[in-house]
N, C-alpha and C positions, 0 to 999 in steps of 0.2 A: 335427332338427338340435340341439336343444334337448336332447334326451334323451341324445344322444350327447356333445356338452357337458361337462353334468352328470355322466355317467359318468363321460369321461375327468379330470373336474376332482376329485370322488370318488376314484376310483384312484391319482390324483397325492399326495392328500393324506393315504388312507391309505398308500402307500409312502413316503411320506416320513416319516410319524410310525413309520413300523417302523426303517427307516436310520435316524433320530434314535435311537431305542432301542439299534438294536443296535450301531452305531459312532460317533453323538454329532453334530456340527452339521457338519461336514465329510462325512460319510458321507448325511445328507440333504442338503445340497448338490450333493452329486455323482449321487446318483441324481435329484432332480428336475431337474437340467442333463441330464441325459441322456436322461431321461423326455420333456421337451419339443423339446429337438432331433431327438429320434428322430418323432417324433411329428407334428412339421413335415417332416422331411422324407417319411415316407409318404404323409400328407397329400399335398406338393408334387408328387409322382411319381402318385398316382393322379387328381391333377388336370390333369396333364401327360397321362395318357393317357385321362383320360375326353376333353380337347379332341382327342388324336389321333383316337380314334374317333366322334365327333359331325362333326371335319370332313374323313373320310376319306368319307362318305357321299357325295359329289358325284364324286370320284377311283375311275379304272375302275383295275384291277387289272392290272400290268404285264406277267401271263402269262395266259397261257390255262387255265379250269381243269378239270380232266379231270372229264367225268360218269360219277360211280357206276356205274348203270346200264349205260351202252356198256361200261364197263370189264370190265360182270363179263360180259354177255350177248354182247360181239364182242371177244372179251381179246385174238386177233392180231392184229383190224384187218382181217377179210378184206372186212366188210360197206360199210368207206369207199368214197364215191362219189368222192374224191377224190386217195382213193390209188393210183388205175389210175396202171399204168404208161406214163411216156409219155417217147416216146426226144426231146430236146432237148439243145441244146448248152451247153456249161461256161458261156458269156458271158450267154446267156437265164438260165439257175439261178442265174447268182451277183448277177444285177441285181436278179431275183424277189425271192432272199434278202435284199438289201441292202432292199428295198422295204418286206418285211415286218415287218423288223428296227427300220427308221427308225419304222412303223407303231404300233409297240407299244412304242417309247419314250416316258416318260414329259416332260414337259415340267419344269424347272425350280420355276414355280409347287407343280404337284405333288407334287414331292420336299421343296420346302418346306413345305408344308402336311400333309404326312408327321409329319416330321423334327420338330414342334415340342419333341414329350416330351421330344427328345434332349438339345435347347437350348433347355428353358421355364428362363424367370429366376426362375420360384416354387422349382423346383429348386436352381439353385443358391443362391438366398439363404439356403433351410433349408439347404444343407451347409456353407455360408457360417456360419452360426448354429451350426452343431454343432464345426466348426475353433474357431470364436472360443471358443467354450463350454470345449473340454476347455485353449485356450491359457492363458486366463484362469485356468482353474482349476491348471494350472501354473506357472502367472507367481504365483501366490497361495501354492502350495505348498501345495493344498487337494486336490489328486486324488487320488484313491482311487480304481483301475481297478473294484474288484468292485464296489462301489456305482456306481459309472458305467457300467456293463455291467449290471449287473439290473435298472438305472431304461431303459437302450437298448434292453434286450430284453423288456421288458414293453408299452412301448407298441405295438410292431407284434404280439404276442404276444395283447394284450387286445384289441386290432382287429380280429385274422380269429378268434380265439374268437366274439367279438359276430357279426360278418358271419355268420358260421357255425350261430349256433345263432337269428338271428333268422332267418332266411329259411323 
């Protein structure tokens, strides 16, 4: 965590002393505004789904999921024990249906504990952080898209580089 840090803290300060260079205090403004907002917000989102997946672990799957295998070795379905045909009436089938249906819905709890990534508050605060960032820098009269844009596409950019070449 440490290591990662440092990088990213490195990276911030090498691009900014480039924007300083190449466009002057306004132009490093504007890419380390962007560089950190972007930066929070991935952050925020893969924190949002590392919780989604750590507490989906308890939560069964809302379908049924087809096995490999049967699929490739009985592809029509002839071998099912359970697909004999059997003559019954619309009233029985549609109760059956209704039964299985109610069975394999998901309960509320569930969908919530799903759903956090959708509605984590780390999330929006970083995009909360990024709104206020580029407002500010035009209530300032200080934005500069291209520099705001090279500092927002770097930090997700240096992220899965890293991801990528450390594993």
């Amino acid at each position: 965590m440490r290591r990662l840090a440092s990088f990213f803290l490195s990276l911030s300060i090498l691009g900014g002393i480039v924007a300083f260079f190449m466009g002057g205090k306004a132009s490093a403004i504007n890419f380390e505004t962007g560089f950190w907002s972007a930066l929070l917000v991935v952050g925020a989102s893969a924190f949002g789904y590392w919780q989604m997946v750590s507490g989906a672990k308890g939560v069964k799957s809302h379908y049924k999921m087809p096995d490999a295998v049967d699929s490739i070795d009985d592809r029509y379905g002839l071998w099912e024990e359970d697909s004999a045909t059997h003559e019954t009436d619309v009233a029985t089938l549609m109760k059956e249906e209704k039964a299985r249906l109610k069975k394999s819905r998901r309960s509320l709890f569930e969908t919530l504990k799903s759903a956090k990534p959708a509605i984590s508050l780390y999330r929006l605060v970083a995009y909360l952080f990024l709104v206020a960032g580029v407002l500010w820098l035009m209530q300032a009269d200080l934005f500069e898209p291209i520099a705001y844009f090279a500092g927002a596409g770097l930090s997700p950019l240096a992220l899965a580089l890293l991801l990528y070449f450390t594993r």
